[in-house]
C-alpha positions in Angstrom: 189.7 -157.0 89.1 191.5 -156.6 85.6 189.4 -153.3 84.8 189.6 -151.7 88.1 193.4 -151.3 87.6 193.1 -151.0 84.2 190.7 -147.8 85.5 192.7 -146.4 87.9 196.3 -146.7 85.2 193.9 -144.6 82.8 192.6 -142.0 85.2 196.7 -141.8 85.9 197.2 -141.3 82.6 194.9 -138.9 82.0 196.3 -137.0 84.7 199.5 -136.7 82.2 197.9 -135.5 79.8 196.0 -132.7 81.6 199.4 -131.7 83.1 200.8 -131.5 79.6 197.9 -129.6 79.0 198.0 -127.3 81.7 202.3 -126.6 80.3 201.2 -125.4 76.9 197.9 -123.8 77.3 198.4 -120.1 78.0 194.8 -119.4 77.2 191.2 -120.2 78.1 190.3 -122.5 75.3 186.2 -123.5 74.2 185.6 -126.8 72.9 182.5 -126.8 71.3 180.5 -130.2 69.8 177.7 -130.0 67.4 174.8 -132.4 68.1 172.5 -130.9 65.9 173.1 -133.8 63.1 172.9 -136.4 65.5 169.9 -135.4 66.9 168.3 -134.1 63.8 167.9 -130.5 65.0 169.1 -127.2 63.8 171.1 -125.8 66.5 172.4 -128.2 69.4 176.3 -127.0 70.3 177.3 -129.2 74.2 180.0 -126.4 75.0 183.5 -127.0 77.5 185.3 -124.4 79.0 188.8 -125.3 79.3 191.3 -122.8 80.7 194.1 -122.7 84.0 191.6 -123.4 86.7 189.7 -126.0 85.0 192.3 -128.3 83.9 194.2 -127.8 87.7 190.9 -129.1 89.7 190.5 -131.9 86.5 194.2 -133.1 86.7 193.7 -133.6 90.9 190.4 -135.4 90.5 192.0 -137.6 88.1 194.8 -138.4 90.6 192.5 -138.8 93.5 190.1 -140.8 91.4 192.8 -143.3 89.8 194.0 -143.7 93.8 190.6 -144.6 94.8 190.3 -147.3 92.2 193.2 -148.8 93.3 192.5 -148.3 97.1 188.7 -150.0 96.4 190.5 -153.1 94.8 191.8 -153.9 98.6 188.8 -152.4 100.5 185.7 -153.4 98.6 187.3 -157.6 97.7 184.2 -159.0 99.3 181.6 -156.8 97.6 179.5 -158.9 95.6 178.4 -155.8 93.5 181.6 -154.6 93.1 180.8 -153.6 89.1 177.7 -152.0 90.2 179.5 -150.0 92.5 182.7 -148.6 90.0 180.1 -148.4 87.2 177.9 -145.8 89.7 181.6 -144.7 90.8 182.4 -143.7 87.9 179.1 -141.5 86.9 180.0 -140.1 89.9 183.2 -138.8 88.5 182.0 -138.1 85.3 179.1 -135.6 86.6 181.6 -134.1 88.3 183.9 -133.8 85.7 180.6 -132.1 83.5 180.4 -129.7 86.7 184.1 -128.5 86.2 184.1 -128.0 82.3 180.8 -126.3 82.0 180.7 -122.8 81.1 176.4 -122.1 81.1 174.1 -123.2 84.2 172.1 -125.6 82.0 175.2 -128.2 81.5 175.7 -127.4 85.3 172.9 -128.5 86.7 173.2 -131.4 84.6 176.2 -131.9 86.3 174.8 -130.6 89.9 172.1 -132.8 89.7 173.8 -136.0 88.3 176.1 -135.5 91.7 173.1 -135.4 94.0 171.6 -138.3 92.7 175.1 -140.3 92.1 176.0 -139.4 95.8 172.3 -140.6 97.3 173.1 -144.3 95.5 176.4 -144.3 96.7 175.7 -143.1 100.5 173.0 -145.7 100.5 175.5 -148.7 99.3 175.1 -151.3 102.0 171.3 -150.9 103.0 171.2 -151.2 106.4 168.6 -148.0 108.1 171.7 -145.7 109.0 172.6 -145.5 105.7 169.7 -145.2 103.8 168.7 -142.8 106.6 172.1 -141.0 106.3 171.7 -140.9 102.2 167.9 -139.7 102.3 169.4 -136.8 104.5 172.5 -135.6 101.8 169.8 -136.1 99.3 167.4 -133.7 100.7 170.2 -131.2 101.6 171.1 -131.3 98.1 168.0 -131.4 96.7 167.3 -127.7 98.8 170.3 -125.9 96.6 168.9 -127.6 94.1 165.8 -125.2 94.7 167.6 -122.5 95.2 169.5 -123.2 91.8 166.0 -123.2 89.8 165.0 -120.0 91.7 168.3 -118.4 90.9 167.7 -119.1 86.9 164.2 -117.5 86.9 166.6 -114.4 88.4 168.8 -115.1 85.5 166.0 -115.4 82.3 166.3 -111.8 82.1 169.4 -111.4 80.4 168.4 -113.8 77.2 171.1 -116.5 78.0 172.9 -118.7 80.7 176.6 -118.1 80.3 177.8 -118.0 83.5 181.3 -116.4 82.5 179.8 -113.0 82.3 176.7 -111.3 83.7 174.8 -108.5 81.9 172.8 -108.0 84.9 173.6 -108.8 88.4 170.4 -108.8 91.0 170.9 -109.2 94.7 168.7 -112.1 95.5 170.6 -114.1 92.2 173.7 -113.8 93.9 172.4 -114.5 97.3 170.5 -117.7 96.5 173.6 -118.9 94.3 175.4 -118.5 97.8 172.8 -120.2 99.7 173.3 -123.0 96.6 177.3 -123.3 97.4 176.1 -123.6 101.0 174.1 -126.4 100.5 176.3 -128.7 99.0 179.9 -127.7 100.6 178.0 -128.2 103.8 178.5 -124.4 105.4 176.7 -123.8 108.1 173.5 -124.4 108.8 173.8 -126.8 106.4 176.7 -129.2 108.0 175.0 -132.3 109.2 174.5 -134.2 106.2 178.4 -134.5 105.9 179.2 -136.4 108.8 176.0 -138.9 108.4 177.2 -139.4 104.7 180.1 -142.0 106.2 177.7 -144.4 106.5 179.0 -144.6 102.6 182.0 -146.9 101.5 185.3 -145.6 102.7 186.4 -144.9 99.2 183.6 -142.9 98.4 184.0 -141.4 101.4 187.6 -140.3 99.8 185.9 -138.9 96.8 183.1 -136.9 98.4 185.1 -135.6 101.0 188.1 -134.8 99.1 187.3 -133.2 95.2 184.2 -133.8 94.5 180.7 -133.4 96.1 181.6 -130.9 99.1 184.2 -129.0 97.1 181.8 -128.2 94.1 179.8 -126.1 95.9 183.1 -123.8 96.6 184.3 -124.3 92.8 181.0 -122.6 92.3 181.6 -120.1 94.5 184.8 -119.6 93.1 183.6 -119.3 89.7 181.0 -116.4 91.0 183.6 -114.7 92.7 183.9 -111.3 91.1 180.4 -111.0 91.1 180.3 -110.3 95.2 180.3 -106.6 96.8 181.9 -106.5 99.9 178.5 -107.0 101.7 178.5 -111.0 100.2 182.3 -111.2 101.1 181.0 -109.8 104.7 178.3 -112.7 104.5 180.7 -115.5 103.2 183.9 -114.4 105.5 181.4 -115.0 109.1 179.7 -118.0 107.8 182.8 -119.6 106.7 184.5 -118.8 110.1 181.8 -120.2 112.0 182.0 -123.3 109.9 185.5 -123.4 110.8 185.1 -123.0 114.1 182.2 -125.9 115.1 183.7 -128.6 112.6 187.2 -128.0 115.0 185.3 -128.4 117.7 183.4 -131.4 116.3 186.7 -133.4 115.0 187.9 -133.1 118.7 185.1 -134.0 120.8 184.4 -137.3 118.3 185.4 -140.6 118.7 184.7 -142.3 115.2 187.7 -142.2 113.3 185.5 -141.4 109.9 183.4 -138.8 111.6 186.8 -136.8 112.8 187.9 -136.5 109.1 184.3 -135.4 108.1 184.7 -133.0 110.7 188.0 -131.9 109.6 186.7 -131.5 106.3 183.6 -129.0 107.5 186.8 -127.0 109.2 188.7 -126.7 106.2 185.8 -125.9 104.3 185.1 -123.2 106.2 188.4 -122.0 105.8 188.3 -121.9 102.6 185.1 -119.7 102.3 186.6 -117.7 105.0 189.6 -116.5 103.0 187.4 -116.1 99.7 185.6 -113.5 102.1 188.2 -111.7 102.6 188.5 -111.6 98.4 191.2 -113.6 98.1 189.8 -116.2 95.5 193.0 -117.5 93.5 194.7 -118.7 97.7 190.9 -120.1 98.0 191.0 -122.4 95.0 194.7 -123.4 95.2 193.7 -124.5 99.4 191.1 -126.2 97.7 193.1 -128.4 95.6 195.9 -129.2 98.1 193.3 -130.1 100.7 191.7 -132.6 98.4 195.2 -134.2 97.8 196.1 -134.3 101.6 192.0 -136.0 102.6 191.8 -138.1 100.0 195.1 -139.4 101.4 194.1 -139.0 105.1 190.9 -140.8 104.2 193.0 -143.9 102.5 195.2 -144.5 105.1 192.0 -144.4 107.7 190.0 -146.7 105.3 193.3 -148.7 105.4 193.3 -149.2 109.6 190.1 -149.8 109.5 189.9 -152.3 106.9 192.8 -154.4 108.9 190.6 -154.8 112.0 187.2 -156.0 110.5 185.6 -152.6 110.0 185.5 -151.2 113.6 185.6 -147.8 112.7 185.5 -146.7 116.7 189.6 -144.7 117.7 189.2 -146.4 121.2 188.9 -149.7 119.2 191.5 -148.9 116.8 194.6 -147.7 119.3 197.8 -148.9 118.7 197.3 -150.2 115.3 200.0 -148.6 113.5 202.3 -151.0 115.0 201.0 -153.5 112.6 200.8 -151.3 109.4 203.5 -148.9 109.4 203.1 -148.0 105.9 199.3 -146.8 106.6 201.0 -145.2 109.8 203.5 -143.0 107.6 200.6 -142.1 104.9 198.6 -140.6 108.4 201.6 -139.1 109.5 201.9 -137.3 105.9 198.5 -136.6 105.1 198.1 -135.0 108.8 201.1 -133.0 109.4 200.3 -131.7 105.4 197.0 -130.8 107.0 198.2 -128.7 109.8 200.5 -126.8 107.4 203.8 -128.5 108.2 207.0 -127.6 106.1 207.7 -128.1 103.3 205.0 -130.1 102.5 201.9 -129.1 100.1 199.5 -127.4 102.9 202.6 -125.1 104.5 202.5 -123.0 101.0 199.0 -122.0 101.0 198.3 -121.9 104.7 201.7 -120.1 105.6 200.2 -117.2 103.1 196.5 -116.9 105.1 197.9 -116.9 108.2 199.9 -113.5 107.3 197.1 -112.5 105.6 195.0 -112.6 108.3 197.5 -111.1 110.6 198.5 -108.2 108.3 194.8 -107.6 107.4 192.4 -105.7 110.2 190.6 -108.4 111.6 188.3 -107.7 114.6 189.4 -109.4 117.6 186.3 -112.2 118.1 186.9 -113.2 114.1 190.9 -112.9 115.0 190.6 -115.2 118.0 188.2 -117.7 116.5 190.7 -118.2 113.4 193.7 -119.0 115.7 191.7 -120.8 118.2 190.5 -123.2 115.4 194.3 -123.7 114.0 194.7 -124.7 117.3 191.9 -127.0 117.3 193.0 -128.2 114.0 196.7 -129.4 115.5 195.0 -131.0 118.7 192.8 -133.3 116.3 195.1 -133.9 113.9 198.3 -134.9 116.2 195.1 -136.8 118.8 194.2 -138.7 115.8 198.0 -139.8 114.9 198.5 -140.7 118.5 195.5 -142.8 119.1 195.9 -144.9 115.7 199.6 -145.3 116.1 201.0 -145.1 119.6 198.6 -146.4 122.0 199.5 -149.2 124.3 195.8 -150.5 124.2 195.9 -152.5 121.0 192.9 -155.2 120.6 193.0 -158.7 119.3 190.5 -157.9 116.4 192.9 -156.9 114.2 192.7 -159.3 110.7 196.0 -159.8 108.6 194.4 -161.0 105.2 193.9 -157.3 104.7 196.7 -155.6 101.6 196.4 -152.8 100.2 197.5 -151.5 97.1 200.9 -149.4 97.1 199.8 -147.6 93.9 196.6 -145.9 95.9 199.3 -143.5 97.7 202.0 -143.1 95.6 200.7 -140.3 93.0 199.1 -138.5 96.0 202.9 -138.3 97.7 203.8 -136.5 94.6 201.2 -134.6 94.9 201.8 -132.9 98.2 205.1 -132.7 97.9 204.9 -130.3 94.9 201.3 -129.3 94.2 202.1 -126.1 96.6 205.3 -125.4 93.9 202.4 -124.6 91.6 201.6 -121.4 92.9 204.6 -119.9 91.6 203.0 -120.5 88.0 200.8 -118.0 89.4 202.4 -115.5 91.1 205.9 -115.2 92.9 205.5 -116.9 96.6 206.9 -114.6 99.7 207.6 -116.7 102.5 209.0 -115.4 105.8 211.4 -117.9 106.8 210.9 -116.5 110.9 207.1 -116.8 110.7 207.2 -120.5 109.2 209.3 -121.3 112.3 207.3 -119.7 114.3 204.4 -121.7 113.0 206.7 -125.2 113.4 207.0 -124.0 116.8 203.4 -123.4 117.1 202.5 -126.9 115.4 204.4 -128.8 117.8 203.4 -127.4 120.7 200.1 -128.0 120.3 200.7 -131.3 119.2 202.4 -132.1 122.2 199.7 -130.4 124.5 197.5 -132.3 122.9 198.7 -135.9 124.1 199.1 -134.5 127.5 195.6 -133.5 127.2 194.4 -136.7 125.9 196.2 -138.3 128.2 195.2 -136.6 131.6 191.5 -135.8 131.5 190.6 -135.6 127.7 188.5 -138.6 128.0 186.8 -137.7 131.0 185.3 -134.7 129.0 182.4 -136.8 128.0 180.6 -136.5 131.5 180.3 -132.6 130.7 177.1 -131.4 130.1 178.3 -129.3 127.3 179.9 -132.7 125.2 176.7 -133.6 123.6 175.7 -129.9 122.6 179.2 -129.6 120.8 179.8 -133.2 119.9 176.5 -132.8 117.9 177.5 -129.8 116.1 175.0 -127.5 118.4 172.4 -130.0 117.7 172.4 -129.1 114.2 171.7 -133.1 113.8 168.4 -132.4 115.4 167.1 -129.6 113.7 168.2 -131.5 110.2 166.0 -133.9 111.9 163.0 -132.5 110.9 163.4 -133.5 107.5 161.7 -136.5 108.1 158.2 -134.1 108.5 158.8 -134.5 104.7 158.3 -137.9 104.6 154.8 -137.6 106.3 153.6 -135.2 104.6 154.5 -137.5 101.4 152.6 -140.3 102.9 149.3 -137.7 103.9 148.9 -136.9 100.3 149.7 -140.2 99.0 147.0 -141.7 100.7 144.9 -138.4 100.6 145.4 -138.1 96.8 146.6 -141.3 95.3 144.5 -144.2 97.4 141.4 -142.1 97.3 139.8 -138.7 98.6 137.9 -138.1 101.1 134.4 -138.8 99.8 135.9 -142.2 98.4 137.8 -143.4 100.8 135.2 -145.9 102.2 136.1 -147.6 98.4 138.8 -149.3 100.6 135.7 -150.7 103.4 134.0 -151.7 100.8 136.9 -153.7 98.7 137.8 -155.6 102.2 133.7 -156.2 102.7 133.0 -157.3 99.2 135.8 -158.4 97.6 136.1 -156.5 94.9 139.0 -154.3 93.3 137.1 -150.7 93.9 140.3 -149.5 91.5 139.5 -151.5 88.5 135.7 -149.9 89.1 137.9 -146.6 89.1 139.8 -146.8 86.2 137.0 -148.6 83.8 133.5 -146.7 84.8 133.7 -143.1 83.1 131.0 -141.6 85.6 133.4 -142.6 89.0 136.5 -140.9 87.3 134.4 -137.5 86.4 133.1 -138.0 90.1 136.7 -138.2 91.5 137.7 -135.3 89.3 134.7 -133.1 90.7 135.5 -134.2 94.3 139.3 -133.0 94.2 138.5 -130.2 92.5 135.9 -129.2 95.2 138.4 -129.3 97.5 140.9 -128.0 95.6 138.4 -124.5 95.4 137.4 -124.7 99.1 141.2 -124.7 100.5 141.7 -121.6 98.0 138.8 -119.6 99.3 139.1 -120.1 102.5 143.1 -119.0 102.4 142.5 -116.1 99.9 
């Protein structure tokens, strides 16, 4: 246990340092180490990119990571792996951490591909079929940008080099697969799925995936490409995102697993992010994205928290009333929530106070107008159903367990955080607030906070008899369509027994090992005339299958 906190105190301290940092560097600044020596080549520079944005998104990952260390100490106790699982942790951090600093796509897909693979070991921790079902599934999402990241660099071998800083040449389809790339992995739609299924993962990865890590490289990405889009992109990336908005809101209130309703949240806010980068604001886009990882890595601690108090039940109807016996967990909900629907003066009010005038000084037509408002409605009703059912419901269960503490230290830093990360926009540019449209927005908070409960309350519950539940619930049966993955799989298995066991001539080699006992593959593999005669046969068929398509 010594090296977890001695882990999470360095990731702290770290932090520190990047916020010294962050004071005294006025200018981008490239760190470049020679490998050439060690590897006994001529030319071999590994180069970082270090300048405001990079050392921002590096100082909260290093806060949310140290949290998490401290948060798995009280949550993961009983895992008999538990080395195995901060050792893959923390290549999980570290990919990500390549993924920020890199200034050239080759380091980035290092880092883009080291997250993919990380995240599928991680999703995949405790082996049961959901959640090696539910890992296979992110893998292959991810795997699909990953595609669509190869195809982008054969767009890109034209201009002699990879620096993604600057572009000599920009083509259309480079910038529109590098879009469908961002997609992938921040889980816009139609790619939003994956996200929910991944909480069959450990609640503290959970808290790193959902918060600054996996979902939110694929907007740091977008970010990074931002002044590469003409207003036909920004068109593209404004509707998507507000449609992502709009069904994870809808998702987060029509769920019932307490996990799956932040996942949802975090589609929403994901979409809101892209959904003010269309509109070409990219600095508010990154800044939202730092403050919301602060405010869900927090919301996902004090969930993981409840949950870990009553044996893992992970079900809100299950876990009502709860807060009465962990206040503290109750207050980080209460903080991480009301940050989330942009509540004064907290972290979220800064940023969000500044799109919603945006959007309202802005033309916006009036379907895209009324789907934004009707989703920060959505986003209060979840948010303030969520608070109620954990903490103030009278139907509390005996399951609850008391040998459950957690660590004090896993909150603490991300208080700080909230409370003054939104200050940091003033390093940036001078905030205008209107004091009468922030009460307004109170106002507006609270009311649908209290409509909300009333809901709930009343007929909420009865809302699953409605044929229309399981269309939304399951995010317009994107789950289904994602699905179809598995046609993958069988394809896989066709041409591993097609190819790999034997083809079609030879595969009576498998009749005749079961009739006379005898390894046909050793025959294979040792008599030179069988392997020309395999050769011949799959190149046969290879030929036939071209000719009859061409």
């Amino acid at each position: 246990m010594l090296y977890i906190k001695f882990l999470g105190w360095f990731y702290f301290s770290f932090s520190i340092f990047l916020l010294f940092c962050f004071s005294f560097l006025n200018f981008p600044l490239v760190l470049i180490i020679n490998l050439g020596n060690l590897l006994s080549l001529d030319y071999f520079h590994f180069w970082f990119f270090l300048d405001y944005y990079s050392l921002i998104y590096l100082f909260v990952l290093s806060c949310i990571v140290g949290s998490v260390h401290f948060f798995s100490l009280s949550y993961m106790n009983e895992e008999l792996n538990l080395i195995r699982f901060i050792l893959t942790l923390n290549i999980f951090v570290f990919f990500m951490m390549v993924l920020i600093v890199s200034p050239n796509f080759i380091s980035f897909l290092l880092g883009w591909d080291g997250l993919g693979f990380s995240s599928f070991i991680l999703v995949s921790w405790y082996g049961c079929s959901v959640s090696r079902g539910s890992s296979i599934k992110t893998f292959l999402t991810n795997r699909l940008g990953d595609a669509f990241l190869l195809v982008t660099l054969c767009f890109l071998l034209s201009q002699g080099h990879f620096n993604f800083l600057y572009f000599d040449k920009v083509f259309f389809f480079s910038i529109f697969f590098l879009l469908l790339v961002a997609f992938t992995k921040s889980a816009h739609f139609p790619f939003s799925s994956w996200l929910p299924d991944a909480m069959a993962a450990p609640t503290p990865v959970s808290a790193l995936v959902h918060s600054s890590t996996l979902v939110t490289a694929g907007l740091y990405f977008m970010f990074r490409f931002s002044y590469t889009y003409t207003p036909d992109f920004l068109f593209f990336i404004h509707n998507f995102g507000l449609w992502t908005l709009f069904i994870g809101s809808l998702g987060a209130c029509l769920d019932y697993n307490s996990k799956k309703i932040v996942a949802y949240s975090t589609i929403s806010q994901l979409g809101f992010m892209s959904f003010i980068l269309g509109y070409g604001f990219s600095d508010f886009c990154f800044f939202y994205i730092m403050v919301h990882a602060i405010f869900k890595a927090l919301l996902f601690i004090s969930v993981g928290d409840l949950i870990g108090s009553f044996n893992h039940y992970q079900d809100v109807r299950q876990l009502s009333g709860i807060g009465f016996f962990r206040p503290f967990s109750c207050f980080n909900l209460f903080f991480s929530l009301f940050s989330l629907c942009g509540f004064p003066f907290l972290a979220g009010f800064f940023i969000k106070e500044l799109i919603v005038n945006i959007v309202s000084f802005f033309y916006v037509n009036y379907i895209s107008c009324f789907c934004f408002f009707f989703s920060l409605i959505l986003t209060a009703f979840y948010s303030f159903r969520l608070f109620y059912i954990l903490c103030f419901s009278n139907n509390i269960s005996l399951k609850f367990g008391l040998n459950f503490n957690s660590s004090v230290y896993s909150s603490f830093v991300l208080y700080y955080c909230i409370l003054f990360l939104g200050y940091w926009l003033s390093f940036y540019s001078p905030i205008w607030l209107n004091l009468g449209s922030s009460v307004d927005l109170v106002f507006f908070i609270f009311i649908c906070g209290l409509l909300s409960i009333l809901f709930y309350q009343s007929w909420y519950k009865y809302l699953v008899y409605l044929p229309f539940f399981g269309y939304i619930s399951n995010m317009f049966y994107l789950n289904c369509l994602t699905f179809s993955l598995s046609v993958f799989y069988s394809i896989g298995n066709f041409f591993y027994s097609l190819l790999d066991k034997g083809i079609l001539v030879f595969s009576f080699i498998n009749y005749f090992d079961n009739l006379f006992f005898l390894s046909w593959n050793w025959i294979i593999n040792n008599f030179f005339f069988l392997n020309w005669l395999y050769m011949l046969g799959l190149s046969f068929v290879f030929f036939s299958v071209l000719l009859v398509f061409i």
